[in-house]
C-alpha positions in Angstrom: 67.2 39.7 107.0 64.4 37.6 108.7 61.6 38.9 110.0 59.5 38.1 113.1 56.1 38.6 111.7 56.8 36.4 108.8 56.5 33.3 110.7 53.9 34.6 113.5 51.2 32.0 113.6 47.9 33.0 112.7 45.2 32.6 115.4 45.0 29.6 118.0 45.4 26.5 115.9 45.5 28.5 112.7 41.5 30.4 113.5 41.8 34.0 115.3 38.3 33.3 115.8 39.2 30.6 118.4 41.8 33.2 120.0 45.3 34.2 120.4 48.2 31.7 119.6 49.9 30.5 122.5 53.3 30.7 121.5 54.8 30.2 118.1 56.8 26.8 116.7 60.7 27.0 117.0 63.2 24.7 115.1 67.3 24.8 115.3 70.0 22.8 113.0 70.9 19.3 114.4 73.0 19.5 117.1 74.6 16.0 116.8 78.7 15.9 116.9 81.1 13.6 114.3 82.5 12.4 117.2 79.3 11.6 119.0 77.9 9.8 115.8 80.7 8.0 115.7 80.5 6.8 119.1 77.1 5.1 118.0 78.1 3.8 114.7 80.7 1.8 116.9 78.0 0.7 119.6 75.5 -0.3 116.9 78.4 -2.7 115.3 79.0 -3.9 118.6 75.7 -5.2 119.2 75.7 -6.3 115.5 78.9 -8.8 116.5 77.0 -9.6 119.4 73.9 -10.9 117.5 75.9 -12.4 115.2 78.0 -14.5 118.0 74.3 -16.0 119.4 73.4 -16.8 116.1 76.4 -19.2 116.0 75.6 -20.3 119.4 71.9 -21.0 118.7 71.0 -25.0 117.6 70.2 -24.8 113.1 66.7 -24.8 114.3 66.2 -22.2 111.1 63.8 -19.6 112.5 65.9 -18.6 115.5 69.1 -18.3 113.7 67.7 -16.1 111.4 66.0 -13.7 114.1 69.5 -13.2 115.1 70.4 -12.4 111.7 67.8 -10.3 111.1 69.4 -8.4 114.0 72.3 -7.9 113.1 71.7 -6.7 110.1 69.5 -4.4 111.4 72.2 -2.9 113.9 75.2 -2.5 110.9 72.2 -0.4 109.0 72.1 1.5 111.8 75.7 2.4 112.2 75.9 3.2 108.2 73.1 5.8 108.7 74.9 7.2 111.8 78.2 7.6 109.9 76.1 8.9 106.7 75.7 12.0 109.4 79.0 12.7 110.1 79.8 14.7 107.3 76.8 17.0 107.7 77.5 17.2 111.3 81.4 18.4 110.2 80.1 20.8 108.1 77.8 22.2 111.2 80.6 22.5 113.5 82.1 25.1 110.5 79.1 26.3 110.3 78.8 30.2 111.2 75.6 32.2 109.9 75.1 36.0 110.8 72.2 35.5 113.5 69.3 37.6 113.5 68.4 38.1 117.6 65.9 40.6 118.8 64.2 41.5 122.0 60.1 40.6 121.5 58.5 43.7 123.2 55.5 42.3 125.2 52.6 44.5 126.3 51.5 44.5 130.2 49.4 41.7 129.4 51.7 39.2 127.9 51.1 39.5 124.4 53.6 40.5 121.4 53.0 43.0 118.8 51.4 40.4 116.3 49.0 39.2 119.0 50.8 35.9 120.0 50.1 35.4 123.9 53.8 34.7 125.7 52.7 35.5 128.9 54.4 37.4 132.0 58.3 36.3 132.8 61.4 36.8 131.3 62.8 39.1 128.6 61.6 37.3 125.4 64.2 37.0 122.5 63.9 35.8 118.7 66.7 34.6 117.1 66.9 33.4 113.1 69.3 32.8 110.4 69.2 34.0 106.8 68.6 30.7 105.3 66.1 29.9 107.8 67.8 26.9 109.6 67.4 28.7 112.8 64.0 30.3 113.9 63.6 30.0 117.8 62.0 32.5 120.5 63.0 32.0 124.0 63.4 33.3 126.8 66.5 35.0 128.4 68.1 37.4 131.3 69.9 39.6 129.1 70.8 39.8 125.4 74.5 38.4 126.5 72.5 35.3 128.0 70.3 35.2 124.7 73.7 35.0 122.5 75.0 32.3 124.9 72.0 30.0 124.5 72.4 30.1 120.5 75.7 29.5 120.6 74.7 26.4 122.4 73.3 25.0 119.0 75.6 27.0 117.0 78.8 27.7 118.7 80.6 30.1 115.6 77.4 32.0 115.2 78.0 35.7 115.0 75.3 38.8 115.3 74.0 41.5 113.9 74.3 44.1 116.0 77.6 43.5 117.5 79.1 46.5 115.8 78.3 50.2 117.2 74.6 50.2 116.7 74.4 50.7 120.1 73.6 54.4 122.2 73.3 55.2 125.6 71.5 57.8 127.4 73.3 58.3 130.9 71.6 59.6 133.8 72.2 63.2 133.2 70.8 62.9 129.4 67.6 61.8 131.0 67.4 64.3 132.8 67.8 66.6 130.4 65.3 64.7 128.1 62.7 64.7 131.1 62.8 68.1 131.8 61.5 68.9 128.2 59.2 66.0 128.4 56.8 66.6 131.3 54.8 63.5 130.9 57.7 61.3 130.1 56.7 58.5 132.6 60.4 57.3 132.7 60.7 56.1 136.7 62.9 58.2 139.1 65.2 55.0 139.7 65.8 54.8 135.7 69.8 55.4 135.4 70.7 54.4 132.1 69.0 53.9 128.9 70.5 51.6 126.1 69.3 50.9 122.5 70.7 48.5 120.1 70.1 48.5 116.5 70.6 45.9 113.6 72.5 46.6 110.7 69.7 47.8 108.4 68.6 50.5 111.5 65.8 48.2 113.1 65.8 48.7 116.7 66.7 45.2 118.5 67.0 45.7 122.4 66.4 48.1 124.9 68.5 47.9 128.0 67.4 49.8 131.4 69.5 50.3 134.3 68.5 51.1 137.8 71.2 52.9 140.4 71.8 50.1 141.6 73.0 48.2 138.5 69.5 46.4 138.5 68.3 46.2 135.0 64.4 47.4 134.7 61.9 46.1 132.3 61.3 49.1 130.0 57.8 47.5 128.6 56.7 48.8 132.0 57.2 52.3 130.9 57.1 52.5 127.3 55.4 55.0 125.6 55.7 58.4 123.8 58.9 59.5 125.4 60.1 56.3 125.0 59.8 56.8 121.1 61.5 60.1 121.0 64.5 58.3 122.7 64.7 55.6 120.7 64.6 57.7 117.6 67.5 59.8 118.6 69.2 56.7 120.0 69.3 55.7 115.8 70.5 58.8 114.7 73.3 58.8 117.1 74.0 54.7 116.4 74.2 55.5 112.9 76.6 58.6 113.3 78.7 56.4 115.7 78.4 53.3 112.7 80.0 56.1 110.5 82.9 56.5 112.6 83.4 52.8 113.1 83.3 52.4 109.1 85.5 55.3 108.8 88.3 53.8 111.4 88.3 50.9 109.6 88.9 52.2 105.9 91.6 54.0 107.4 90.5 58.1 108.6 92.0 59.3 111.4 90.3 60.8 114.7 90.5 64.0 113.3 88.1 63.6 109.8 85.2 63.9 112.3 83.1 66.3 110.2 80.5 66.9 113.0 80.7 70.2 114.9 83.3 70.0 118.2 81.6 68.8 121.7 78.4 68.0 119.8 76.5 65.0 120.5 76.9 63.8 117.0 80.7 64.6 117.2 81.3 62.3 120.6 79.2 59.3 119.1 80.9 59.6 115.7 84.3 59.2 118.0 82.7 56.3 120.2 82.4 54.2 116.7 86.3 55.3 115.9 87.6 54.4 119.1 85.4 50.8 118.9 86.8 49.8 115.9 90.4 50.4 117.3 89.5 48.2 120.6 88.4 45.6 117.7 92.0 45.4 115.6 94.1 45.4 119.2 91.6 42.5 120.1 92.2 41.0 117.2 
């Protein structure tokens, strides 16, 4: 899988001794459509036809009648390098990589963990492809809004992620977890907690949810407590990733091996019952 420190820029133009990189370079696969190319193969032979009507038209003067040639020439080159695309641009529009997309935690100053300078805003995201045709970090409301901008340069891209990695801590689980954690600094507003992990266990988002519905920037309150919670949040993703697997090579509800009413034993059935939503979706 990629990795988001592999590509993080080294200093301001290259020279940490000058500063902090603002930023870090992105690129995405062409986005360019067979029918779209198409469209200007046929405008380039138009104006082609067009240059080769006024060369006709024009007195045998010599030097004009060959600008026009020249020009028309020109324009059918044109139309044979659009269509020379179209077959590349077909095989985009099948194209469907597993997508690597991951919240970038930024301190209260703006900066990542590899010392790029993004400044204050909006949720950060990274998002990149195995074989590197996507690398891109933006900027996004949610991780729902960060899969929806990809999928505007790569509409049948798919995530890691989007199975069960996920756990939630609900209001009262907080509480519970605050009143062993004096210090916690989780704010009384805080409602719901949500981590997501990738396939290979890295932790990709957090998600924190006011009362209200409001969703809270948990940078604002990381810390200790919020590293206890994320490493519970993994065991309990990875127990209920063992009931999805187990759903779908065919065990029943009741091959749970974990002990009745335990936590482990509800998230184990949270991955069961999620990979029975998936095959009625389906």
């Amino acid at each position: 899988m990629p990795n988001y420190q592999d590509n993080a820029p080294q200093g301001y133009m290259g020279d940490w001794s000058r500063g902090a990189p603002l930023g870090r370079a992105s690129h995405k696969p062409e986005t360019e459509t067979a029918e779209a190319l198409e469209g200007s193969a046929q405008l380039m032979e138009a104006y082609a036809n067009r240059a080769e009507r006024r060369k006709e038209d024009r007195p045998a003067d010599g030097f004009k009648a060959s600008c026009w040639q020249a020009a028309a020439a020109d324009f059918r080159n044109r139309a044979a390098e659009y269509r020379a695309r179209i077959p590349a641009a077909k095989a985009m529009k099948a194209y469907a990589p597993k997508v690597t997309l991951q919240r970038v935690r930024l301190d209260s100053g703006g900066y990542d963990h590899c010392g790029t300078y993004w400044g204050i805003g909006s949720p950060l995201y990274w998002a990149a492809t195995d074989d590197g045709q996507l690398d891109e970090t933006f900027r996004a409301a949610t991780r729902d809004a960060a899969k929806a901008h990809v999928r505007e340069t790569i509409p049948a891209a798919t995530f890691y992620g989007d199975s069960p990695m996920i756990h939630t801590f609900k209001r009262a689980d907080l509480d519970a977890f605050k009143s062993t954690w004096p210090c916690h600094g989780l704010p009384d507003s805080l409602n719901s907690l949500t981590f997501e992990f990738g396939s290979n266990g890295d932790l990709i988002d957090i998600e924190a949810k006011a009362r209200n519905g409001r969703l809270l920037d948990s940078a604002e309150f990381d810390g200790a407590a919020m590293v206890a919670l994320a490493e519970d949040a993994g065991k309990l993703a990875a127990i209920a990733q063992e009931g999805f697997s187990a759903a779908e090579n065919g065990r029943k509800w009741w091959h749970n091996p974990y002990l009745s009413g335990s936590k482990e034993s509800y998230s184990w059935d949270t991955g069961h019952g999620y990979s029975r939503k998936s095959v009625r979706r389906a």
